[in-house]
C-alpha positions, 0 to 999 in steps of 0.5 A: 482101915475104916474111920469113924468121926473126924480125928484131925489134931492141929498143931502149933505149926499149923500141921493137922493129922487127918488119918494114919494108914499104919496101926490102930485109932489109939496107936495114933492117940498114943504116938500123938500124945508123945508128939505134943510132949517133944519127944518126937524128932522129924528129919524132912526136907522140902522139895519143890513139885516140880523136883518130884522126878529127881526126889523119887530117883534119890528115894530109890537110890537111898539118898533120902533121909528121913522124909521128903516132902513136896511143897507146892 
């Protein structure tokens, strides 16, 4: 998917959004406009990168859920 212009939304929490790899330009604009009203719950759990090998063995296993986010 190509992008024209810079599209980066930053959010309260110091989040920023630079491109989406799934839908449209305005799939985006309409997903982050029902993001901002609250109505979006994420479920993630931070890892650190040095667990990166065990976080992808509990993905393939099935024992993630929602989103694992590595932080540095």
């Amino acid at each position: 998917m190509g992008i024209l212009g810079d599209i980066r939304i930053i959010f309260p929490g110091e989040y920023s959004v630079i491109s989406s790899v799934i839908g449209s330009r305005q799939d985006m604009k309409e997903t982050l406009k029902i993001a901002s009203m609250g109505k979006v719950k994420v479920k993630w759990t931070p890892y650190k990168l040095n667990e990166a090998s065990d976080v992808l063995l509990k993905l393939k296993q099935g024992q993630i859920i929602g989103r694992a986010v590595l932080v540095p």
